[in-house]
C-alpha positions as CSV (number, residue, x, y, z in Angstrom):
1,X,187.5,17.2,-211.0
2,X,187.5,16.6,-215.0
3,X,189.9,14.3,-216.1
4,X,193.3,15.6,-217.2
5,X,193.7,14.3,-221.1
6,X,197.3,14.1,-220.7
7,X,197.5,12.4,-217.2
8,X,195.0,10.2,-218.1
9,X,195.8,9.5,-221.9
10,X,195.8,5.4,-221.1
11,X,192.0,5.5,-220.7
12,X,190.4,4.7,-223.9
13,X,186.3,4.8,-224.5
14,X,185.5,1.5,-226.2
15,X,182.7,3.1,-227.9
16,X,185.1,5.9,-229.0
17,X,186.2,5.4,-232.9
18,X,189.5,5.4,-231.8
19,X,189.0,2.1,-229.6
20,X,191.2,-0.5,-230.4
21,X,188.3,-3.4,-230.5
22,X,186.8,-0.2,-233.6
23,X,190.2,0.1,-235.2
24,X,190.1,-4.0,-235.5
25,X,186.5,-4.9,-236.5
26,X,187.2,-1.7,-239.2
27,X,190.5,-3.6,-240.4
28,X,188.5,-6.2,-240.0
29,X,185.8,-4.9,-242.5
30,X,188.2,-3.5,-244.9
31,X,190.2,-7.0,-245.3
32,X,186.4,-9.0,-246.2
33,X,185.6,-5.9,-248.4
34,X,189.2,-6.3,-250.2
35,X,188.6,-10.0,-250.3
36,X,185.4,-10.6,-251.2
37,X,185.9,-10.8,-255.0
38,X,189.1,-12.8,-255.1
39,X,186.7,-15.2,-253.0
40,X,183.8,-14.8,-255.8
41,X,186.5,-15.6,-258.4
42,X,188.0,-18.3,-257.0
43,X,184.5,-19.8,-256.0
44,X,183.4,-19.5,-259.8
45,X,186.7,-20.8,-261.1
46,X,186.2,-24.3,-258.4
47,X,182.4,-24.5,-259.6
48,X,184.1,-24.6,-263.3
49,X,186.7,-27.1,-262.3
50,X,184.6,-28.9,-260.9
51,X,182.0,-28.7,-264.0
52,X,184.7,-30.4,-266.5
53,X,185.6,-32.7,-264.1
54,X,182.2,-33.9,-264.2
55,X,182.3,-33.7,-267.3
56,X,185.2,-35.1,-268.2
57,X,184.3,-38.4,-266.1
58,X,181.2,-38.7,-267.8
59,X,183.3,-39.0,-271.1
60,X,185.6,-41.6,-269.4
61,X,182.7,-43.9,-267.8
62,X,181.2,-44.1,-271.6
63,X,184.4,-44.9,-273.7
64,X,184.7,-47.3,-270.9
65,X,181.5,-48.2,-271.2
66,X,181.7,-49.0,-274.9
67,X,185.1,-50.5,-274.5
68,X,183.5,-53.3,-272.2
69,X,180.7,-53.5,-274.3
70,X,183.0,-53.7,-277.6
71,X,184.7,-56.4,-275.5
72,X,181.8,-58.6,-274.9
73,X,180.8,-58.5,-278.4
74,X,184.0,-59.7,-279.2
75,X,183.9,-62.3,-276.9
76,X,180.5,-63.5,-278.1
77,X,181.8,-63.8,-281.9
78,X,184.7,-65.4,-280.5
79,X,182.6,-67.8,-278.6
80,X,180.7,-68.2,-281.8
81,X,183.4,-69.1,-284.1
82,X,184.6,-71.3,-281.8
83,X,181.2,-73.2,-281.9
84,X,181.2,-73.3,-285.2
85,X,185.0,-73.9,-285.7
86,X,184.3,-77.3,-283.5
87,X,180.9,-78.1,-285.2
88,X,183.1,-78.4,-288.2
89,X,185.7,-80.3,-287.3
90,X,183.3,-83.2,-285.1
91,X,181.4,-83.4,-288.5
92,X,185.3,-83.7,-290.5
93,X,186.3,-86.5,-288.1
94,X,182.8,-88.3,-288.6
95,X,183.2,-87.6,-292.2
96,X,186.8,-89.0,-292.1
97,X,185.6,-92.4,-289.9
98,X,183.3,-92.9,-292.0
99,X,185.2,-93.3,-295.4
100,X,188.1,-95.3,-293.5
């Protein structure tokens, strides 16, 4: 006997469009479609971000950079001076021995 569509309404073809596992991988499908260019965006936006990041610790490593080296420079004038400053005063004192 052919089956009775309304005594035997539970049945369901999987391959029939009206399958459940259908409706879901459509849903499915719909949802990606919807999705996909929020995803673009906000994949664009990150590679952006991460751009001036880069970018922006690039700028920090060289004023560091140039702080340190600014730094050293200073410290070898210093140094310097200080050389001279006692150079000075050694030939002051020999100076001063020497008149007394």
């Amino acid at each position: 006997p052919i089956p009775n569509n309304h005594v035997n309404n539970n049945f369901v073809n999987p391959t029939s469009p009206h399958s459940q596992e259908a409706i879901t991988q459509q849903q499915q499908q719909q949802q990606q479609e919807l999705l996909t260019p929020y995803v673009s965006m906000l994949h664009d936006s990150l590679l952006s971000f991460g751009a001036l990041l880069n970018s922006e610790l690039d700028a920090e490593m060289e004023a560091r950079r140039r702080m340190q080296m600014a730094r050293e420079e200073a410290f070898k004038r210093k140094s310097v001076t200080d050389y001279k400053v006692q150079v000075l005063r050694r030939r002051s004192d020999r100076e001063k021995k020497v008149l007394q």
